[in-house]
N, C-alpha and C positions, 0 to 999 in steps of 0.2 A: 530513491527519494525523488519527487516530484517538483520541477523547476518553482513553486510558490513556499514548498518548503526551505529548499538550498536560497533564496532571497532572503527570508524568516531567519535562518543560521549565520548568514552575512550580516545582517541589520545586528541581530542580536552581538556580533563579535566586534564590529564597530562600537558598539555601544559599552560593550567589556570593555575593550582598551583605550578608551578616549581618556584624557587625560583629568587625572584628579589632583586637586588641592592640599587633600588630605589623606591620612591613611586610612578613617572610618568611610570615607567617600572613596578609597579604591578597593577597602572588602566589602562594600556595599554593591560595586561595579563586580568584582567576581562572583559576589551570591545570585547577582543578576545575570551574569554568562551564566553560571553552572545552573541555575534555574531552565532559562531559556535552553541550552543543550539539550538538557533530559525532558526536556515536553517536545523539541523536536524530535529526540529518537524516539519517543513514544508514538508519536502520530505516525514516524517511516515505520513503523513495527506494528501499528493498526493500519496503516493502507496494506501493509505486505498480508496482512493474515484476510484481511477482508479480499483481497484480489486474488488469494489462494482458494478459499471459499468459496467464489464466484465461480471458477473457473469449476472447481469439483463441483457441485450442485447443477452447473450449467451441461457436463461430462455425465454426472447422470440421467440429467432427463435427457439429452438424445440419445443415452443408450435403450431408452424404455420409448424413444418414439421412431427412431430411425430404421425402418426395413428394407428387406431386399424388394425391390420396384417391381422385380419379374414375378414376385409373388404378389402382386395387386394386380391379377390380372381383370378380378372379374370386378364389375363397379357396384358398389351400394345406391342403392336406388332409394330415394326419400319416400315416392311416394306408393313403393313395391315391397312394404313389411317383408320378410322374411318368416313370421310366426302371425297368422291375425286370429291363431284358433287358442292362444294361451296370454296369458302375463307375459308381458318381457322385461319388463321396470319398474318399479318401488313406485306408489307415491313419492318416497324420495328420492329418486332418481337413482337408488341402485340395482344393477342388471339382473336378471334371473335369468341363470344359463340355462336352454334347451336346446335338443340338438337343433341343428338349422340356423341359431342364434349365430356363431361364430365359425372365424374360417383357422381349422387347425394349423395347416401350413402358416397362417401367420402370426397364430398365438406362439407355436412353435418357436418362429424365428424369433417374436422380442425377446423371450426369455431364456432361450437356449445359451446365449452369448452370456449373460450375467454371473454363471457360474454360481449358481442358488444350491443351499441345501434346504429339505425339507424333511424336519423332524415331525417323526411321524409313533404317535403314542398307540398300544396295545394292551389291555389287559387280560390274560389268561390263566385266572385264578380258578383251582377246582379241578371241576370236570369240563371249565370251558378252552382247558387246554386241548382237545383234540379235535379244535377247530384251527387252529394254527397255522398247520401246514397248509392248509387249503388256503386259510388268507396270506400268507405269504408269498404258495406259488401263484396265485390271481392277479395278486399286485406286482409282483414280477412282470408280469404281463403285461398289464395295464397303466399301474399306477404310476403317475408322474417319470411315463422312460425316457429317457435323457436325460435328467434331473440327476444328484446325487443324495440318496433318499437314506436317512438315518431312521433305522426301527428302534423303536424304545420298548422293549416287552414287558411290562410288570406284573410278574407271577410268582406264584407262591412254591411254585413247583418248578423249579430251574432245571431240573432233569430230564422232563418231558417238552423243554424246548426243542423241536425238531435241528438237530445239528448239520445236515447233510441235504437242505434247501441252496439251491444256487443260486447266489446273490450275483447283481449285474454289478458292471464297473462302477466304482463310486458309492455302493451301497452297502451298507453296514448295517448288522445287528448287537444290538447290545443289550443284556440283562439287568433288571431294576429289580430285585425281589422285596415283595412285600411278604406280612404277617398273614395268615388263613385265617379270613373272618367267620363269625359266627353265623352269620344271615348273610343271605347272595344281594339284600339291600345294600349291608352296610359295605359290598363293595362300589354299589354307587353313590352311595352317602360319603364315602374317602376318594374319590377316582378325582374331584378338584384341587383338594387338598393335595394330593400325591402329585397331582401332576403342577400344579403352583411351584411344589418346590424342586420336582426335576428340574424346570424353567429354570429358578435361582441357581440352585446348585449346580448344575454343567451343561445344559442344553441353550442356554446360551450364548455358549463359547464357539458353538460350532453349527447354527442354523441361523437360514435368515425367515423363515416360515415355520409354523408348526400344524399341524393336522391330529386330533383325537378321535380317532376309530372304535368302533364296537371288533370286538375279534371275530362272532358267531356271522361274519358276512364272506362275500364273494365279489371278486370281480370277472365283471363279465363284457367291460366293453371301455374304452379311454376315459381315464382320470385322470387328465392332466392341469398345463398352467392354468387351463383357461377358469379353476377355478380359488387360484391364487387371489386374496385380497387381503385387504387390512383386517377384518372382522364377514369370516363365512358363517353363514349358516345354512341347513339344509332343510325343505319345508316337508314334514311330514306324510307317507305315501296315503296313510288313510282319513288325512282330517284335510287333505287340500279342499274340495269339492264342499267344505259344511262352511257355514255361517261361524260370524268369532265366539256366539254365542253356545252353540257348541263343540267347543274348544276343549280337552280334559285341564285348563287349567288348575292351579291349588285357587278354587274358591272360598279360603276360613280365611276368613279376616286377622287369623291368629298367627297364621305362618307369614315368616317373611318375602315365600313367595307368592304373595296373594297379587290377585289380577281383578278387577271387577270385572261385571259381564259383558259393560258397555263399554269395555276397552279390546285391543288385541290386534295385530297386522294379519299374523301369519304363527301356526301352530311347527314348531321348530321339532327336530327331532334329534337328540343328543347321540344318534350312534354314529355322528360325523357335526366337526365344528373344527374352527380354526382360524388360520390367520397371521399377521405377523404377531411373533414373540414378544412385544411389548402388550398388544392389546390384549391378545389370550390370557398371558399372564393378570393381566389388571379382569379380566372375566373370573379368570378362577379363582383369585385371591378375593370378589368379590361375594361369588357365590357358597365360597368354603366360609367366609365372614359368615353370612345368611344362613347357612345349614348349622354354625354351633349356638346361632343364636337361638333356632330351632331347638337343635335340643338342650340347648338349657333350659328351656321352658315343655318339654318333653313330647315336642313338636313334630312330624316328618310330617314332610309333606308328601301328598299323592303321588307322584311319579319321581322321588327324591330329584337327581339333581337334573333331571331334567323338567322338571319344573322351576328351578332356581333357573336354569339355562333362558326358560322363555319370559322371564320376569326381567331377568336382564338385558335380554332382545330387546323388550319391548322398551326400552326405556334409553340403549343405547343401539342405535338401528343398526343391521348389520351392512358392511359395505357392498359386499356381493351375496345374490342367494344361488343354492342351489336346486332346481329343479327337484318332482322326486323320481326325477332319472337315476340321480347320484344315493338317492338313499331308500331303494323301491324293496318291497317284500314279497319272495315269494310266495307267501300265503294268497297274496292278492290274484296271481293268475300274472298275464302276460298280454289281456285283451282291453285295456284302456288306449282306445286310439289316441289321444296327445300326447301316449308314451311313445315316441318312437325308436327309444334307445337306451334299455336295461343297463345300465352303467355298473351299478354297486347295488346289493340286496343283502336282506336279511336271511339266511337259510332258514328251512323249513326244522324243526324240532322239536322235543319232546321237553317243555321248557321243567314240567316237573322235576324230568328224570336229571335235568340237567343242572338245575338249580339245588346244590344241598340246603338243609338246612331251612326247608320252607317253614 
């Protein structure tokens, strides 16, 4: 209790027991003690909470700004870019990671200590389960190591989960089974839907980040914190280089993920997106809203949800992007000189063979 409060509780208890004339004039003096007490423990029980507060909030942000000194070694130079052959930053000032952008050893260190988990979604329905193994042993490798990374697999075929991949300390796999849809769309017309209510229903109990992956990919070089943010997304490997105008947005004024032509940042590519658990959450609940609204009017849009994906970009900017290091295809080759660092790809396939039900 704070010496202006303990003066407040003195005055107020003088003022209780001073003497009265009468009996309504001495339970008028106790309604006024007992008044006065319970507004002074009130306010000692809002300083205490508010100075508790303080102190956690203040405990977090130097854990996310405080590093090891010995790892500053080399200095950031204002007027010596680092990158002056690409994008580094948003009009709205958020980052796009490219290699050369950042220094691992230090992203390493802010987040290493935080003890983060990163739920990380997969879906392997079909025949696109015998991509699996490959992306699991890849991200092993690469993805987010040191981290304690939760796989969420959602397949139709729980059998054909590879059992006998070696997972690192801290990382866990866990089985979501879904229904076997009729068309390889309608697994992306549900993949928001399904994944909205993993979020509710238990993935929020035990992540502080989430990440949604394509399965049919590979890693091929570090995916780490550094691309942890509130709201990620990753800019498409074959529409960076064009104008917004051509974009594959949903141009029908019918679907709710229409875009005009005289709008657009950046063409997003849905086989990576993510971020913290509140805001993905609020993305996917947004755009599973948008897709039934679609088809109740017997709507799909051109590249299903990831055209809901980029209608939603556009309208709530993402916080970090990512290069398309992180989401490159091998169909493209390996000779675009500003790619200096094949991260995450698409594999090469036979998408008929692979897609039933076309």
């Amino acid at each position: 209790m704070t010496s202006v409060q303990m003066v407040m509780v003195r005055r107020f208890l003088v003022f209780g027991n001073c003497c009265c004339t009468t009996a309504s004039e001495r339970m008028r003096g106790r309604e006024h003690f007992q008044f006065s007490l319970v507004l002074a423990g009130g306010m000692t029980i809002c300083w205490l909470v508010f100075s508790y507060c303080a102190s956690v909030s203040l405990t977090q942000v130097n854990r996310q700004v405080v590093l090891n000194h010995r790892l500053q070694r080399k200095q950031a130079k204002l007027m010596e870019p680092v990158r002056t052959d690409v994008l580094t930053v948003t009009p709205w000032l958020a980052p796009i990671v490219w290699e050369g952008t950042f220094d691992p050893q230090v992203i390493d260190e802010a987040f290493m200590s935080q003890n983060l988990t990163i739920a990380t979604t997969v879906f392997a329905v079909g025949r696109y389960t015998r991509f699996l193994r490959d992306f699991l042993e890849s991200a092993e490798k690469h993805f987010m190591v040191g981290l304690d990374v939760h796989y969420y697999v959602f397949t139709d075929l729980p059998g054909d989960v590879p059992n006998n991949v070696t997972l690192g300390v801290g990382r866990l796999l866990s089985i979501v089974r879904v229904p076997k849809f009729d068309r390889w769309q309608e697994i992306s017309l549900r993949r928001m839907e399904l994944i909205q209510t993993a979020i509710k229903d238990h993935i929020h109990r035990g992540a502080n980040y989430i990440f949604c992956l394509d399965v049919d990919m590979r890693f091929h070089g570090r995916v780490g914190p550094e691309a942890l943010g509130r709201l990620v997304a990753a800019i498409h490997p074959w529409f960076y280089m064009y104008p917004r105008s051509q974009f594959p947005y949903e141009r029908r004024t019918v679907s709710t993920a229409y875009i005009p032509m005289d709008q657009g940042d950046f063409y997003y590519q849905a086989n990576i997106f993510g971020g913290a658990l509140e805001d993905v959450h609020r993305l996917t609940k947004t755009c599973r809203e948008h897709l039934e609204v679609d088809k109740s009017v017997g709507v799909e849009a051109v590249w299903q949800e990831e055209s809901h994906l980029n209608w939603y970009l556009l309208r709530n900017k993402p916080t970090k992007l990512l290069s398309p290091e992180y989401v490159w295809d091998d169909a493209k080759g390996q000779d675009a000189k500003e790619i200096k660092l094949v991260r995450f790809s698409s594999v090469i396939k036979n998408k008929a063979e692979v897609r039933e039900n076309l």
